[in-house]
N, C-alpha and C positions, 0 to 999 in steps of 0.2 A: 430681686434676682431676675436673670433671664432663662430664657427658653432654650433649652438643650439645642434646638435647630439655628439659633443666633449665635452661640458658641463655636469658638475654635479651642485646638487643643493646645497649651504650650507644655512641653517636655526639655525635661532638664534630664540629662545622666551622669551620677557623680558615685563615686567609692563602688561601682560597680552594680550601681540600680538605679533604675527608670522612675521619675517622679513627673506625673501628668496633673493637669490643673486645665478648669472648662471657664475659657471667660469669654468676654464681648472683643472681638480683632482692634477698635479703634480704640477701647481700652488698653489692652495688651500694648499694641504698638505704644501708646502714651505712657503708659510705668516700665514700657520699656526704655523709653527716651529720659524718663525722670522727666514727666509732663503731668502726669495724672494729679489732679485736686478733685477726683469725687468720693463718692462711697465705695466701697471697694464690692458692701453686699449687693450695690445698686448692678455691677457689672460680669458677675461670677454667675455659673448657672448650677454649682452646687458648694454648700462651703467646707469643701473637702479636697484632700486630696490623693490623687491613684499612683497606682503601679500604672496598670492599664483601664482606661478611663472607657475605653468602649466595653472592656466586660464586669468594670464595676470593683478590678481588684484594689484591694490597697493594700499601702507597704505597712515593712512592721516599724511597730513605734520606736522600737531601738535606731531602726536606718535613719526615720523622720529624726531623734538628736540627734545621731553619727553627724548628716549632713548640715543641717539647719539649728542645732541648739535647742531646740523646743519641738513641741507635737500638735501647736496650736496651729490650727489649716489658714487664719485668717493674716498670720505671720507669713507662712510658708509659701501660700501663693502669689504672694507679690515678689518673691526671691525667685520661686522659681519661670517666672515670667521675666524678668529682667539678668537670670544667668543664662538660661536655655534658649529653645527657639519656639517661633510661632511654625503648628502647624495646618495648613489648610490646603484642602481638596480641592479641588479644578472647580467643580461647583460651586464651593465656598467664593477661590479667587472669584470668579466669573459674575454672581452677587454681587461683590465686594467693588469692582469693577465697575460696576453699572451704577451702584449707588455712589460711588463719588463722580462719576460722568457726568449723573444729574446735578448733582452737588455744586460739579467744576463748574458747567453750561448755567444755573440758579446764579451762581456768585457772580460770573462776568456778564450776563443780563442785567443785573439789578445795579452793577457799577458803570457799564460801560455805554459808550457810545459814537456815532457815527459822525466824525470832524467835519466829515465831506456834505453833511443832509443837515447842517444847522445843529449838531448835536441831538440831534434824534436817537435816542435810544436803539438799540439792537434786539428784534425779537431773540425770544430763546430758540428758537428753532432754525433762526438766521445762523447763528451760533454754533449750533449743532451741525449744522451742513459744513460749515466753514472748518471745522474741528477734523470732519471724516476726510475733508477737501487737503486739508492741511498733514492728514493723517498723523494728528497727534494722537499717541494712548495714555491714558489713564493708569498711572500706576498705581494698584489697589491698597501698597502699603504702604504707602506715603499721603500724609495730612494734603487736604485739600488745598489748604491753604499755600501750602508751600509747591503746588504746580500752578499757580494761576500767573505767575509771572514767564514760568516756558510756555504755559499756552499762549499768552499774548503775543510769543515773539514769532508761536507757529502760525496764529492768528494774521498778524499784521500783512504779510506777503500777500493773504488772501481777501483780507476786507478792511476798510478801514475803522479802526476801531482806537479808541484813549477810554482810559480811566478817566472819569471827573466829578466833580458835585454840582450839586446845582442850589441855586439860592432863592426859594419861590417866596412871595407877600401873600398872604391869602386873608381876604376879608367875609369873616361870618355872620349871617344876619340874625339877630338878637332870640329869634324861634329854633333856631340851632345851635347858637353858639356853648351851650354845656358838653351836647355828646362831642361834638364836630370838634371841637379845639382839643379836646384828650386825646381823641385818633391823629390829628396834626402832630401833637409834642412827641406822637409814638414814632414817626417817621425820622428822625433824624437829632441835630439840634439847633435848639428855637433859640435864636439868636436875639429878638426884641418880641414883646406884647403887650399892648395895649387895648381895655375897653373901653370903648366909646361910650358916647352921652344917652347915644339911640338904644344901648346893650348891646350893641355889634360887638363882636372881636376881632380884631386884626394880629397877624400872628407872621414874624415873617423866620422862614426853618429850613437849613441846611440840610441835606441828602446825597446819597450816592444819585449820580443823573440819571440812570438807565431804570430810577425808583420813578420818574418822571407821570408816564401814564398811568401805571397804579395809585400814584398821588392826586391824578386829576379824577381818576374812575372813583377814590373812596368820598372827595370832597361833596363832587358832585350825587353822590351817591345819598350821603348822609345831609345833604342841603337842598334836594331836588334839584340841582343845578342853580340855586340862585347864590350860591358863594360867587365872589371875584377873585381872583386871582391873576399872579403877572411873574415873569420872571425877570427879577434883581441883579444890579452890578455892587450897590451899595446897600450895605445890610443896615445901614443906617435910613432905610428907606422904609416907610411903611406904608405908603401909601398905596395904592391898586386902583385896575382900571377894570 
């Protein structure tokens, strides 16, 4: 379950009475859309439901069959979230708001990048300036997903920016190659691998390009810096320099 303060309220009004339910907004929106594949208890903040949800009342159980056929809350709240509406407080939008901004600005960082600099990645903060410059907003009740292509088009006026992947060869030296190649396969997908004679690994893995430096930061990181690596045209390549 969640926390009463993560909760929105959705309300339904049907045969002349009010039916309130406390779930998660990006759930709600999701069984609103006939989207949602989780738990239902993972996203509710109590498994009940009200007249009026802010002083705890609830309906009677004849209303709960009149409307819904049953009296079970774990039935009811998913009805009454996809007949009625979502309701949220200026506060609530304004949360709601900020956290898919980061969300938006997180997803086109990590895909995108700059045509015009050799395809160099785009800081998130580059991002972010270009977004206020561009004066895109963030719609809080809409999937993140589904704005990343109007912000590119708000985007592009102001910076030059593309989606793309990128296709890096990376060679591990035999004192690292256990942990080092498991965080590699996590990045993307590994397109050829091979170990060598020495116990090296060579590994060569497909990514969003704007994953680019945090690619180089974790290799190096977990190798001391003595990994190689190179960026590929032909994934049929394994070798590195």
């Amino acid at each position: 379950m969640i926390s009463l303060d993560e909760a929105v309220t959705a309300r339904l009004e049907s045969h002349g009475e009010r039916f309130e339910v406390l779930v998660d907004p990006d759930a709600a929106l999701a069984i609103k859309r006939g989207e949602f594949d989780g738990e239902l208890e993972d996203v509710i903040a109590a498994e009940d439901v009200f007249e009026d949800a802010s002083r705890g009342d609830r309906p009677a159980e004849e209303d709960l069959e009149t409307v819904f056929g049953t009296t079970d809350p774990m039935e009811i709240i998913p009805e009454v979230v996809k007949r009625g509406e979502i309701q949220i407080t200026s506060e609530q939008r304004k949360e709601m708001q900020e956290q898919k901004r980061k969300q938006l600005i997180n997803t086109i960082a990590r895909n995108a990048v700059n045509p015009q600099m050799d395809n160099a990645p785009h800081p998130p903060d580059r991002i972010e300036r270009a977004l206020e410059q561009a004066g895109f907003k963030v719609d809080p009740m809409e999937k993140v997903e589904t704005q990343v292509d109007e912000a590119l088009d708000a985007l592009r006026p102001v910076i030059p920016i593309r989606f793309d992947e990128v296709t890096i060869a990376v060679q591990i030296p035999a004192n690292y190659a256990g942990k080092t190649q498991a965080q590699v396969r996590e990045y993307g997908e590994l397109e050829r691998e091979e170990w060598q004679n020495d116990g090296s690994w060579v590994g060569v893995v497909t990514f969003p390009a704007g994953m680019q430096n945090d690619f180089y930061d974790m290799v190096n990181d977990y190798t001391s810096g003595e990994a190689e690596t190179r960026i590929v045209k032909d994934k049929d390549e394994l070798s590195t320099r």
